[in-house]
N, C-alpha and C positions, 0 to 999 in steps of 0.2 A: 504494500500500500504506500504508495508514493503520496508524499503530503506539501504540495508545492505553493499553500497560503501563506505569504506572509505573514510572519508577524508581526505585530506591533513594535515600534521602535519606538524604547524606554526614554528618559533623561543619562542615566547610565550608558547602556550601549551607545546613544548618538556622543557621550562624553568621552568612551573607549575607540571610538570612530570603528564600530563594527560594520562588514559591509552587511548587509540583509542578508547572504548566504551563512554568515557568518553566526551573526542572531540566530534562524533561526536553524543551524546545524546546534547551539545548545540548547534551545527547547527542546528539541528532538533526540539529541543526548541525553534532557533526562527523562525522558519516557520510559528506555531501557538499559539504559548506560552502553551500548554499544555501539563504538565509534564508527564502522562502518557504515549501518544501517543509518543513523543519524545525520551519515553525508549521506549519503541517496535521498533519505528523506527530503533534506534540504536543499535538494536540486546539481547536487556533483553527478558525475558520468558512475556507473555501476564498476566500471572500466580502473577508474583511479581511486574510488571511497575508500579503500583501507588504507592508502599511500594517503588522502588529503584530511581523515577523519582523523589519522594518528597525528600528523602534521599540526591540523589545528586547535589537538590538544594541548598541544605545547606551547602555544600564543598563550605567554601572562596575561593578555586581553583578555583573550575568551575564558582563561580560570578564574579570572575576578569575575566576569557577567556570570558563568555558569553558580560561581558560588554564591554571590547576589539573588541569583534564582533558586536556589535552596534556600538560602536562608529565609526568602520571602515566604517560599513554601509552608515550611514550617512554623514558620508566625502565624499566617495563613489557618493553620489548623491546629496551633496550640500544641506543637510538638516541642517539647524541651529538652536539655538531658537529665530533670528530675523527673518528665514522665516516663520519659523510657526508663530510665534506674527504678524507678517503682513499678512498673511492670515485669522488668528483669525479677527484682527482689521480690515478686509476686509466685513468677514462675519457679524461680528458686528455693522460695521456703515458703511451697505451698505444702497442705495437710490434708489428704483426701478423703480423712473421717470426717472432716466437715460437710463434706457433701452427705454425708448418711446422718438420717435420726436417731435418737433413742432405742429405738426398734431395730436397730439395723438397715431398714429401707432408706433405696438410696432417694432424697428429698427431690419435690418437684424444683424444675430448673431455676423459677421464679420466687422460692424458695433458699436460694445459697446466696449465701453474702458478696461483697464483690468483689474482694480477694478470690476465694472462692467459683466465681461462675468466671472471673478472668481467665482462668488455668483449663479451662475444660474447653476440649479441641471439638469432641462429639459426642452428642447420646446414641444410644441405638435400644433401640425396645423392639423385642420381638414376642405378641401373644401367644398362648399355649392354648391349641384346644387339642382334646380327645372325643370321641365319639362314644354319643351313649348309646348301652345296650339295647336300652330299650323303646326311645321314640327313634334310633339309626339317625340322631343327628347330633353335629358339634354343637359342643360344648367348653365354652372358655372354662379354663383350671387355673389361668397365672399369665402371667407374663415374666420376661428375665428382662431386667435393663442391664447395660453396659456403659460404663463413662469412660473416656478417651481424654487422658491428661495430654497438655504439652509437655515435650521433655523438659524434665527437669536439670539435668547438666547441661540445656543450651542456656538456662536462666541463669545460672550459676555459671557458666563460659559467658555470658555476656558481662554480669556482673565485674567478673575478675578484670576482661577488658577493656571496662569503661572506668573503673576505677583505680585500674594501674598497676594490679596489682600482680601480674605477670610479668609486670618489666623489669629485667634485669635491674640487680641491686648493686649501686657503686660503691666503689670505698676507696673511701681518698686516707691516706696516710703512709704511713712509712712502714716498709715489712721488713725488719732485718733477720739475719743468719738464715733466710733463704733461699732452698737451693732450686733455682727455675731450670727446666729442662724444656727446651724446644728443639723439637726433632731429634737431632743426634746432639746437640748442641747444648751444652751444661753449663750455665750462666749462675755464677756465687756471688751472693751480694753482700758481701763484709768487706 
């Protein structure tokens, strides 16, 4: 699907002196974030899009407009990084007894708190009948539900992520009577 409308030319982009192909090859990057496809989109030859997509990904222009249009985005619809971090720490240290009552029965949907009905990917119910003896017709007995978590280590991989807590740890100071070995090579620091 070729999308060869213009778009609107910002106060930004007309300040970065984007050309109109150039606009809108990053609306069209972020649809899918794929630079090929985003030049075709935006009116490049099929012929040259992955040579002119990667190309003008690398104009410091087009990375301030593209990031300008994220950011708007996300203004836009109230995305922060304390809503994502509470939804990560949602899926993280979710507790799937909350979804069941007292009884054991797992609670209607509109029933779980919002912690709770956040973490749940799907329901699935499936009725039970058996057939009676003696009118030869079903008869419901039960139904089984099924609840579908998100995973929980992506909550928990997102978490460690966005808070840093994967990255490498530095250490600055001084190590003496250390003996560093690189490759073959035995380096004594006294």
């Amino acid at each position: 699907m070729v999308n060869l409308g213009m778009k609107k030319e910002t106060k930004l982009a007309k300040e970065l002196k984007l050309t109109p192909k150039m606009r809108n090859f990053c609306h069209e990057y972020l649809l899918d974030f794929n630079t090929t496809q985003a030049a075709i989109r935006a009116g490049y030859s099929k012929k040259s899009a992955y040579a002119v997509g990667n190309e003008t990904m690398k104009n410091p222009r087009v990375a301030r407009y593209i990031n300008e249009l994220r950011r708007e985005s996300a203004e836009k619809l109230n995305i922060t990084k304390e809503r994502i971090l509470k939804e990560y720490a949602r899926l993280a240290f979710s507790d799937v007894r909350k979804a069941y009552g007292e009884d054991g029965n797992l609670l209607p949907i509109h029933e779980l708190d919002e912690d709770t009905a956040a973490v749940v990917a799907g329901v699935e119910s499936d009725e039970i009948f058996d057939l009676d003896p003696v009118t030869n017709k079903k008869v419901f007995i039960g139904n089984t539900k099924k609840l579908k978590l998100w995973n929980k280590a992506d909550g928990l991989a997102g978490l460690t992520k966005m808070l840093g807590f994967n990255a490498p740890e530095k250490f600055e100071g001084t190590i003496t009577g250390a003996v560093v070995k690189i490759g073959g090579l035995k380096l004594d620091n006294e």
